[in-house]
N, C-alpha and C positions, 0 to 999 in steps of 0.2 A: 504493500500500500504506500501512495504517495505519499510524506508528511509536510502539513501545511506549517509553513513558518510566522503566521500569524498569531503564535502563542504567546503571552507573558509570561516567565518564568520568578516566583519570590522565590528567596533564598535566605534563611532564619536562624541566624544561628548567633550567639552571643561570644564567640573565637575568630576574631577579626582574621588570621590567618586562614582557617578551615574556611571562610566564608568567602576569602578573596580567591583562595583556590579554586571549588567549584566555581566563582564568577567566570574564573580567566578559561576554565576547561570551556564551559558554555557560550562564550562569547568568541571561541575560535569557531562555532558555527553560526555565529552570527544572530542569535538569540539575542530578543530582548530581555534584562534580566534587571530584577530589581534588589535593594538587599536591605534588611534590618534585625535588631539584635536581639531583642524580645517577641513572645508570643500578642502582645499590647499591641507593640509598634506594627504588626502584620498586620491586625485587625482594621488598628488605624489606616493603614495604607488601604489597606482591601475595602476600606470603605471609600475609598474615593475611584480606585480601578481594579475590579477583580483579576487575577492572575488565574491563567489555565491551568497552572500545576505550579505549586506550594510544595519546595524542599528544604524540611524543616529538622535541626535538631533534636532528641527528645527530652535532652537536660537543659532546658532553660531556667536562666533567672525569674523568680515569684511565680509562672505560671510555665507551665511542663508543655513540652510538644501533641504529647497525648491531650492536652485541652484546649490545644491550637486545634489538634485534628476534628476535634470533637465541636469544638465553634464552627469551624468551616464549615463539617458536614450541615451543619444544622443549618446556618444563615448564608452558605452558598455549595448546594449537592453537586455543583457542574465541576467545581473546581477539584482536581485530584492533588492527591499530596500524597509525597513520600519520605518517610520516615530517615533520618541518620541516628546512627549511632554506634559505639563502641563496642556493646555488649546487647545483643540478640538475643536473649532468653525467649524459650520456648511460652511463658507466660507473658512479655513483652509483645513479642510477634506475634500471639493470639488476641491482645486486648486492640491492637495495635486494627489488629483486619477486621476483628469484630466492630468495629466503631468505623470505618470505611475509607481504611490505609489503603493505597494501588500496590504499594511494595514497603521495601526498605532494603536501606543497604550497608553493611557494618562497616567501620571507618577500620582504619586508613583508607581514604578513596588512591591507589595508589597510579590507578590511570585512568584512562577516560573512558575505556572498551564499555568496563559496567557501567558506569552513570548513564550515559550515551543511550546503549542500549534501553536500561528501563526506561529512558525519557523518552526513546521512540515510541515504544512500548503503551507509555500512559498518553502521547500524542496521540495515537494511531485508534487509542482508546476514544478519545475527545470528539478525534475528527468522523469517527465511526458511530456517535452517537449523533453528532451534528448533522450526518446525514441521514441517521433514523428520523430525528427529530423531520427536518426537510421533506422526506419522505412520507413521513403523518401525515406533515399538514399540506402535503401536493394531494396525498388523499383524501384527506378530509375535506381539501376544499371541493374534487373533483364530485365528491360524495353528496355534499351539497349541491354543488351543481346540479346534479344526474335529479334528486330531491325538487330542487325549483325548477326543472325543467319539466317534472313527471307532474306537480303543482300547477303550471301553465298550462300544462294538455291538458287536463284536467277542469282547469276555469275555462279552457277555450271549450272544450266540447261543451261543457254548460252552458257558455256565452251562445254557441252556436245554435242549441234547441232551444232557448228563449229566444235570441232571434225568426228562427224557421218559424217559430209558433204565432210571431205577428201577423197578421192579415192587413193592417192598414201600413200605410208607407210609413205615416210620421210615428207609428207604435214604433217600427222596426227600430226607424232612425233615431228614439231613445235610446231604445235597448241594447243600440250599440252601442250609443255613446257613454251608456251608462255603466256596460259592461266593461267597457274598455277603462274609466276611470277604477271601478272597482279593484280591476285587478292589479292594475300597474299602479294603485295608492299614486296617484296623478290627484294635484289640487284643482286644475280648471280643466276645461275641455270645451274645444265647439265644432259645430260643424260647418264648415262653409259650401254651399254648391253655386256652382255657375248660376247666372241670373238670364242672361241670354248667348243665342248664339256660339259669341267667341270665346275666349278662354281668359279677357282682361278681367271680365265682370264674375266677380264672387259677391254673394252675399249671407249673410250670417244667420242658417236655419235652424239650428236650436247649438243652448249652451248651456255649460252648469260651473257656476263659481266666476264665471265675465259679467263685469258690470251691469247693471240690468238697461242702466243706458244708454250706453255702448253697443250694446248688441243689440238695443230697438232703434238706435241712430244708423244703422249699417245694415239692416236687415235685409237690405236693397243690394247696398254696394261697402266694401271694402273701401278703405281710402290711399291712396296711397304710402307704404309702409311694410314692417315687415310679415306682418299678416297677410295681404295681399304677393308679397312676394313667395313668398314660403305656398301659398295658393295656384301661385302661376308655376311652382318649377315642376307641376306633375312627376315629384318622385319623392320616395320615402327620405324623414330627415329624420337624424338623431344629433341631439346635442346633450352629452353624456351627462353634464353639472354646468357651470357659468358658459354664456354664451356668447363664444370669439367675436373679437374687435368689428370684422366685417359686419356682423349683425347686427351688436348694440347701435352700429352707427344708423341701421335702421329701423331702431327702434323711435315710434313717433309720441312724445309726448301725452297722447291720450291710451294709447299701448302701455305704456311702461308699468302697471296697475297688474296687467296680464301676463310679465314678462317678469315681475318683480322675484319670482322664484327660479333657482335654476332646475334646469332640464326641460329639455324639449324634445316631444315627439309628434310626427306626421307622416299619415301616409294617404297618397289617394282615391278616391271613391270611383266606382265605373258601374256605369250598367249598359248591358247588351256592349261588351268592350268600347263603348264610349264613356272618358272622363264626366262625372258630373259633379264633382265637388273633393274637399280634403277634411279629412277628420286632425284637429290636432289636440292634444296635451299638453298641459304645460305644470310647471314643477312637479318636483319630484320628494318621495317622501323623506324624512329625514335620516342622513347617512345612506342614503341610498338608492345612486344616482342610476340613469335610466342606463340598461343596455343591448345588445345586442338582439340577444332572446327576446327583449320587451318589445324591442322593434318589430320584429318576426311575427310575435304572437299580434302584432298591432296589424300587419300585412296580412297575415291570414283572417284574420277578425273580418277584416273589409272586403278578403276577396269569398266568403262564405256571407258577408252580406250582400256582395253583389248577385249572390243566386239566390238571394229569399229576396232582392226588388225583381228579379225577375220572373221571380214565381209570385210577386203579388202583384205584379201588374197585369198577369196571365187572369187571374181573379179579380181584380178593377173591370178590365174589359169584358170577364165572364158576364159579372155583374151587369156592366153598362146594357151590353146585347138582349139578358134576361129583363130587364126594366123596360128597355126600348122595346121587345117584342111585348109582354105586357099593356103597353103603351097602346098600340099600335091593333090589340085584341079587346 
């Protein structure tokens, strides 16, 4: 195994010579190392920057290496530490592992083979956990993913059968818009469709959390701004949290109320493969900005709305014909 030289090394001992010794062995590999003379002074230190591995004497002054070991374990489990000492007794070296020593090594250190080695040793240890640790949480996070993704299908097929189940246009065109804030916990939402013809005129057909004046001032037309732009670019937007320079500049003064949260999403409407309008979102809930998936589920929403307008307009017409013959009898 590779070993990462990002480790800080303490070194504890209260025999300025033994202590300068291991430094100089260590620091011909180029280790960072640190060094103090009591089990105090380590604590002190270790509270301002934890070291990866603590090689510590076990006859200190007022407070013993076994109570340095025994602090560390407690108030930092990452940190390994290895024991020195003279005399190795079999009850030593069992209290020593029992309390969550890596090693020890009996003094005279008289070359650098042993140290060296355990220090690979409790590296290889660190850096082997570090990548378990890594490894957890790439899966835990993907776990949750697979979780909120299995939660999205989920709302979406719901969203889908209360959609299907409208029969009037403007029922549907709630129930999407309503759907869609539900699940994506979105604070505004509206819906804009074309007003004629061309593709410049949006006007503002239903909304939930936009001003109530605002949306009965435009309910025609769109003015120009960044709602009306984000309406004309007929394709899905995401804006993951605050929203880049290029837009705010389009943001208009009576907008900014709508835009005041971040995150934004839109995507837009069709029936019978013609554009008639864009459904957007706007902020997002807290710590938890829009993404990818929310987009997706926001894409699929509208293109499963756009076959319940096309099945309800197959029933408008039904209707219309059964009234007019009626009519007519």
């Amino acid at each position: 195994m590779t070993i990462m030289k990002s480790h800080t090394i303490l070194i504890v001992d209260d025999v300025a010579k033994r202590r300068l010794h291991l430094k100089s062995m260590l620091l011909e590999r180029e280790e960072t190392v640190l060094e103090v003379e009591t089990a105090e002074a380590a604590l002190e230190v270790m509270r301002q920057k934890v070291p990866s591995l603590v090689i510590t004497e076990t006859e200190l002054p007022t407070r013993s290496g076994l109570y340095l070991l025994q602090e560390i374990k407690q108030n930092y489990p990452e940190t390994e530490v290895i024991l020195t000492t003279h005399n190795a007794s079999s009850f030593s070296l069992l209290q020593a592992l029992r309390h969550g020593a890596f090693d020890f090594i009996v003094r005279p250190i008289d070359t650098s083979e042993i140290l060296f080695n355990i220090v690979d040793k409790a590296f290889s240890q660190l850096d082997l956990r570090q990548q378990n640790q890594r490894l957890m949480a790439e899966l835990e996070h993907r776990n949750q993913a697979m979780v909120q993704t299995l939660a999205m299908m989920t709302s979406l097929s719901e969203a889908i059968e209360k959609i299907n189940s409208a029969i009037e246009v403007s029922d549907l065109l709630s129930r999407l818009l309503d759907a869609a804030l539900g699940t994506l916990n979105a604070k505004r939402g509206l819906l804009a469709l074309i007003r004629s013809n061309g593709r410049n005129h949006f006007g503002i057909k239903m909304s939930r959390g936009i001003p109530a004046d605002f949306a009965q001032q435009h309910h025609e037309n769109l003015p120009e701004g960044l709602l009306l732009d984000i309406s004309r670019s007929g394709s899905p937007v995401i804006v993951a949290d605050a929203l880049p320079a290029y837009m705010t500049d389009r943001v208009t003064t009576n907008e900014q109320t709508i835009f005041a949260d971040p995150g934004l999403l839109a995507v837009p409407l069709y029936h019978r493969d013609r554009a008639i309008g864009v459904m957007m979102l706007f902020g997002h809930a807290e710590e938890a900005p829009f993404t990818d998936p929310n987009l997706q589920f926001l894409v699929q929403l509208a293109h499963h709305a756009a076959i319940a307008l096309e099945k309800a307009g197959i029933i408008h017409q039904l209707k219309r014909k059964s009234k007019t013959a009626e009519e007519k009898s």
